[in-house]
C-alpha positions as CSV (number, residue, x, y, z in Angstrom):
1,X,-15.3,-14.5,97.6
2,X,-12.4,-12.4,98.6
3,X,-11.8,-13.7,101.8
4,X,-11.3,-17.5,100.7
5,X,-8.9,-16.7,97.4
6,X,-5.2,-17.7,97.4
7,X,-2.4,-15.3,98.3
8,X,-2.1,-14.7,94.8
9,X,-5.3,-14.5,93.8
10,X,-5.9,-12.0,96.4
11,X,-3.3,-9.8,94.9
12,X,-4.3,-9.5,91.4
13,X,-8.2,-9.0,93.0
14,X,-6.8,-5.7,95.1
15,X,-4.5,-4.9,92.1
16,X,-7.9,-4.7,90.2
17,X,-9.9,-3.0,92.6
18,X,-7.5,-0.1,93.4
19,X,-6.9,0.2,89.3
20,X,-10.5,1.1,89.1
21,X,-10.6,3.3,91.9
22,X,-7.7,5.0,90.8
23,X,-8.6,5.5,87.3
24,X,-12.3,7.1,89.2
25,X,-11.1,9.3,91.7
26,X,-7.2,9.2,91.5
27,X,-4.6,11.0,89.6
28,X,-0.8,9.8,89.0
29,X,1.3,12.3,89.2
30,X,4.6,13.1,87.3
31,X,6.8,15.6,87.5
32,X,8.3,17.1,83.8
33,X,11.4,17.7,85.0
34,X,13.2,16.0,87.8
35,X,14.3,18.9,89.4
36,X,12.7,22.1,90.0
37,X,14.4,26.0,89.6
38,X,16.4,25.7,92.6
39,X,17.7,22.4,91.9
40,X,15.7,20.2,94.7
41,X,14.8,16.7,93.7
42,X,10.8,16.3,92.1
43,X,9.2,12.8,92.7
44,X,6.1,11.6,91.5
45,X,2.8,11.0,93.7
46,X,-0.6,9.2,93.6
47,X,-3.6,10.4,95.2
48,X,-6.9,9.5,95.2
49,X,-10.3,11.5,96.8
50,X,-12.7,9.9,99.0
51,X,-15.4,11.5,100.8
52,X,-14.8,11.7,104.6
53,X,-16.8,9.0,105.4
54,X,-14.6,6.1,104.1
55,X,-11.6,7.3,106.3
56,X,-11.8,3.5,108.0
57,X,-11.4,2.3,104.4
58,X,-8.3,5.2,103.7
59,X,-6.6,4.1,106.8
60,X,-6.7,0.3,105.7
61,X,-5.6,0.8,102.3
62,X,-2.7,2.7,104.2
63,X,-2.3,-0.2,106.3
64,X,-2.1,-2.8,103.1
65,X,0.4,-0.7,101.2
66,X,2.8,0.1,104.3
67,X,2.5,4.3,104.2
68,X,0.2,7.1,103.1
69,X,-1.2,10.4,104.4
70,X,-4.5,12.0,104.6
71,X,-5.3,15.1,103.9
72,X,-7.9,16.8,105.5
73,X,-10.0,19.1,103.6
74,X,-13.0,21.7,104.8
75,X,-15.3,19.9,102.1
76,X,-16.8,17.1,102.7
77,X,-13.6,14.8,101.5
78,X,-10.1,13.5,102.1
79,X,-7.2,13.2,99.8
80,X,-5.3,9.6,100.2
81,X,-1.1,10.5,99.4
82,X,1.4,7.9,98.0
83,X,4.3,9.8,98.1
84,X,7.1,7.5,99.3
85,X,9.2,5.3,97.0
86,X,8.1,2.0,98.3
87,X,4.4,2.6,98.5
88,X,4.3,3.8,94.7
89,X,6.6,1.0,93.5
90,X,3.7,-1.7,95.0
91,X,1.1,0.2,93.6
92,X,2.7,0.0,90.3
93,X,3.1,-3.5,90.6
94,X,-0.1,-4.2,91.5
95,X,-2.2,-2.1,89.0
96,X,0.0,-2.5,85.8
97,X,-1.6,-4.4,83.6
98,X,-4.8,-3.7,85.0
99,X,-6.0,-0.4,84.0
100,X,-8.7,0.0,81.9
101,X,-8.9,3.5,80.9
102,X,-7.0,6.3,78.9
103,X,-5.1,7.0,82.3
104,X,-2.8,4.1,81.7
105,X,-1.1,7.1,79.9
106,X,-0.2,8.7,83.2
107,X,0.8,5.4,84.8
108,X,3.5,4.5,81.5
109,X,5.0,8.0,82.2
110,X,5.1,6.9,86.0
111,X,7.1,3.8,84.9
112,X,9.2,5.8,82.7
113,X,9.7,8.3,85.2
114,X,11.4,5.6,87.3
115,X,12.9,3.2,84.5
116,X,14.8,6.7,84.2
117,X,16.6,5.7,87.3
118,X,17.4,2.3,86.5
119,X,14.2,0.4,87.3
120,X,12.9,-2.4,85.1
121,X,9.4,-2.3,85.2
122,X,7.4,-3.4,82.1
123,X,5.0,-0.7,80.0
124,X,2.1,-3.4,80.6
125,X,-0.9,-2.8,78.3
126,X,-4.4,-2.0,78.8
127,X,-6.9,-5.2,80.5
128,X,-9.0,-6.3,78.1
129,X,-10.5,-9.2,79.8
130,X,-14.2,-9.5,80.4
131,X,-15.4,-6.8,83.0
132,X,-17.1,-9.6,84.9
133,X,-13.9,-11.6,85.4
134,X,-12.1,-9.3,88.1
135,X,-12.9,-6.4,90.9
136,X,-11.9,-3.2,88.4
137,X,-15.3,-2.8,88.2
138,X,-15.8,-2.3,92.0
139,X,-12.9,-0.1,92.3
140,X,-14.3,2.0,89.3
141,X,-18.1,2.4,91.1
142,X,-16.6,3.2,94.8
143,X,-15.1,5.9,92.7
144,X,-17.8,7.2,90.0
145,X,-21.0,4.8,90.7
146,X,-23.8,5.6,93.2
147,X,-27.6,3.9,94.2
148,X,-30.5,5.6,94.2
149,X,-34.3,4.7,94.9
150,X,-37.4,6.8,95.8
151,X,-41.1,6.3,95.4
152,X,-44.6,7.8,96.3
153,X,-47.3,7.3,98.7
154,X,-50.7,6.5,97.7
155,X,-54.3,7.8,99.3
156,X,-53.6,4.9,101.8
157,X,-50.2,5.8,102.8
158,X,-48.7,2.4,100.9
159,X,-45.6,2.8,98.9
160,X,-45.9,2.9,95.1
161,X,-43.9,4.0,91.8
162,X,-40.8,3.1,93.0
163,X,-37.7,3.9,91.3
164,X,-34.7,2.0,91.8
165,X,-31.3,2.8,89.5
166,X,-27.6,2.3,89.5
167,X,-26.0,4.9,88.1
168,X,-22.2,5.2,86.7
169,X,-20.8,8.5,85.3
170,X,-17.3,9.6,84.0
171,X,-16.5,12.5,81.6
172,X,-16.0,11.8,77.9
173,X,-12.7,12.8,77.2
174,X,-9.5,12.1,78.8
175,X,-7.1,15.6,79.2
176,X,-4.2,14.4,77.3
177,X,-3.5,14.8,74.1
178,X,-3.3,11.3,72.9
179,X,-5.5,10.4,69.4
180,X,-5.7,7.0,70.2
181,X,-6.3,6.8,73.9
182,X,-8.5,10.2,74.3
183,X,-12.0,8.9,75.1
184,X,-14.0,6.7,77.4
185,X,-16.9,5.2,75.2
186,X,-15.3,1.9,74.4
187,X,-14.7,1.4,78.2
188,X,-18.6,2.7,78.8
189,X,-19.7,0.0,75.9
190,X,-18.5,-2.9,78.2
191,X,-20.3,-1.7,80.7
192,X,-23.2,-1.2,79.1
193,X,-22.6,-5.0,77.3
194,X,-22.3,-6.4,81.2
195,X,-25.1,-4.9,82.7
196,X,-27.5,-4.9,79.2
197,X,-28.5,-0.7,79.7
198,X,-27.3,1.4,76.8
199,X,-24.5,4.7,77.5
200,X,-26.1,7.8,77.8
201,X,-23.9,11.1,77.0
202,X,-25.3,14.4,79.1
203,X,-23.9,17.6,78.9
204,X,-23.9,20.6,81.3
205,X,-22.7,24.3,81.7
206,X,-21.6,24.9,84.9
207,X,-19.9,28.8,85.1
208,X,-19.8,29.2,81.6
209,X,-18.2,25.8,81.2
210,X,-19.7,22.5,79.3
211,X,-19.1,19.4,80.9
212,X,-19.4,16.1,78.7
213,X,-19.7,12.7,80.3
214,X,-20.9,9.0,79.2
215,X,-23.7,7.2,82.2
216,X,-24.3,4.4,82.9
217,X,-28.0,4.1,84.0
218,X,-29.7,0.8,84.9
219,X,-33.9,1.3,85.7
220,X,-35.3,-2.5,84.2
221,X,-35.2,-5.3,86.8
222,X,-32.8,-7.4,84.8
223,X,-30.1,-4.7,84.3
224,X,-30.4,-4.2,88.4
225,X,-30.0,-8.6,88.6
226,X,-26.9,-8.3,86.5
227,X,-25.4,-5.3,89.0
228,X,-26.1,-7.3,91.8
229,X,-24.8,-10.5,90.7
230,X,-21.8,-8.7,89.8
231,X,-21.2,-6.4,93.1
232,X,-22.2,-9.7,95.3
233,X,-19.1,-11.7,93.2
234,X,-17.1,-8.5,93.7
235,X,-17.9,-5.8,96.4
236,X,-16.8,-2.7,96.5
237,X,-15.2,-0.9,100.0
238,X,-16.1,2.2,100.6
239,X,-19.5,3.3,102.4
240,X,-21.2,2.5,98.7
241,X,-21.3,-0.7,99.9
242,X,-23.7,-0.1,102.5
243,X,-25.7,1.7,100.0
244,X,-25.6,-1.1,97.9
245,X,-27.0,-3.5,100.5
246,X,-30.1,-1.0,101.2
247,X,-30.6,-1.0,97.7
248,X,-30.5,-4.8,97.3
249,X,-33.5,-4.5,99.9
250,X,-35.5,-2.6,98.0
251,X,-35.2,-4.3,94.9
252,X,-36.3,-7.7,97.1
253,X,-39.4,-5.6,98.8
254,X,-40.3,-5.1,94.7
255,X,-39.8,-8.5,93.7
256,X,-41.9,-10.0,96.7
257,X,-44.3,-7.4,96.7
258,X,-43.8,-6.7,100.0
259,X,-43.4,-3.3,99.3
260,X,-47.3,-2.5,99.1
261,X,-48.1,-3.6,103.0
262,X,-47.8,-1.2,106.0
263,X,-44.7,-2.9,107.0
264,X,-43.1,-3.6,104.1
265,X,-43.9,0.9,103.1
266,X,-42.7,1.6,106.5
267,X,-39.0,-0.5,105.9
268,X,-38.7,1.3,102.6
269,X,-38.9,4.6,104.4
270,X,-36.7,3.8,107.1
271,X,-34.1,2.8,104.3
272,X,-34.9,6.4,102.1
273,X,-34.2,7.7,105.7
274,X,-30.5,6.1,105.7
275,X,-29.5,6.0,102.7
276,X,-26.6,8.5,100.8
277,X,-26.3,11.4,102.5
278,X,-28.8,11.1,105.0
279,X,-27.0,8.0,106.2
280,X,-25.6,8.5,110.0
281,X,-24.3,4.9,111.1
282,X,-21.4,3.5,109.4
283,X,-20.6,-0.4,109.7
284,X,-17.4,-1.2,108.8
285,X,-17.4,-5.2,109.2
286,X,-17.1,-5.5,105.4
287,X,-13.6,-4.1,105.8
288,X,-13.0,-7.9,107.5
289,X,-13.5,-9.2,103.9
290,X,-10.9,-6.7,102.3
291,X,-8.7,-8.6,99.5
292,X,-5.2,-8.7,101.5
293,X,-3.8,-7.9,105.0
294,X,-0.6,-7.5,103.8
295,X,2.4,-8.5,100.9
């Protein structure tokens, strides 16, 4: 468990947990030149998206790395800013080494960008060690994952058909122009390896554009043991997490059977009612569990 690891086994477990999340929702970015037209200094920044529920988990990640900002948007999200030389120097150091996806083409430029100026830090190469060995993962599903169930109501009001999924999407091709690190399907293939569900590839048109992405979809009960085995070793931080402990209950309501009485019916719907967007109340405790308080 996170909160009984070493000092430096904490480390590399948040260094792999905020690679994930910011290879899902973050971007790393670098300026071309390092000065713009009117001769002011350009310095590279990290943000990552989060939806506005997870500001508790935006403020702590703040608190761990020493400075941040949020920025508050209309929407339904917040943007999390790294914009301050120390900050970005301990999130290199944390993450390099441990990115997984074709995004560890943005972070070599960060290094660059700064071995420019006399830095040393090494061009580490991508993780290749097994998915089930470290919190990447995590960090990857607060970002792209989400939990879903529903089911039906028989003539006698009980609860049947349920459906109960895991579901993990990220588009097929990476924006830069790299041949050899353009594409997300061998990442997609250790997922589907760990959790035993094949990829899926969907495409949609959305205002006259297509969108390609790989999924991630686990429906039999023994691709759902394997994602809870792995999120109970590893948890992720956001509000997911909550999600994730609903959907653990359902999956036990299945496997007892419980499910078909009034009670057990009635619990499932009270758990429909709170669950995703329709959730209202927020408990943060698991925050207490969080891989560092500071280093």
């Amino acid at each position: 468990p996170a909160q009984s690891a070493e000092p430096e086994l904490k480390i590399n477990l948040l260094g792999s947990w905020l690679a994930g999340l910011i290879e899902g929702d973050g971007s790393i970015i670098v300026p071309s030149v390092s000065r713009d037209s009117k001769g002011r200094l350009r310095y590279p920044a990290i943000k990552i998206v989060f939806t506005s529920e997870d500001i508790p988990l935006v403020k702590l990640l703040i608190s761990v790395i020493g400075s941040g900002s949020i920025e508050y948007n209309k929407g339904n999200y917040v943007v999390l800013w790294f914009r301050d030389l120390n900050s970005i120097h301990k999130i290199i150091n944390l993450i390099n080494g441990k990115i997984r996806t074709p995004k560890i083409e943005a972070l070599h430029r960060l290094i660059q960008w700064y071995n420019k100026m006399n830095y040393n830090f090494p061009l580490l190469g991508l993780d290749y060690s097994p998915l089930n060995s470290n919190s990447w993962l995590a960090g990857f599903s607060d970002a792209d994952a989400n939990f879903h169930f529903d089911f039906k109501l028989n003539t006698f009001g009980r609860a049947i058909d349920i459906n109960i999924r895991y579901l993990l999407v990220q588009r097929q091709e990476y924006n830069k122009d790299d041949i050899n690190k353009t594409t997300y399907f061998p990442l997609f293939t250790e997922v589907s390896n760990l959790f035993q569900t094949p990829v899926r590839q969907r495409t949609r048109t959305l205002n006259k554009k297509t969108f390609s992405s790989y999924e991630i979809l686990t429906t039999n009960f023994k691709s759902i043991e394997l994602v809870i085995n792995y999120f109970e070793k590893f948890p992720m931080y956001s509000s997911k997490h909550l999600n994730f402990k609903s959907w653990c209950r359902v999956y036990n309501l299945i496997i007892s059977q419980d499910y078909k009485s009034e009670l057990g019916t009635k619990e499932l719907q009270v758990l429909k009612d709170n669950f995703n967007k329709n959730r209202t109340k927020f408990n943060w405790d698991h925050l207490n569990n969080f891989y560092l308080d500071n280093f």
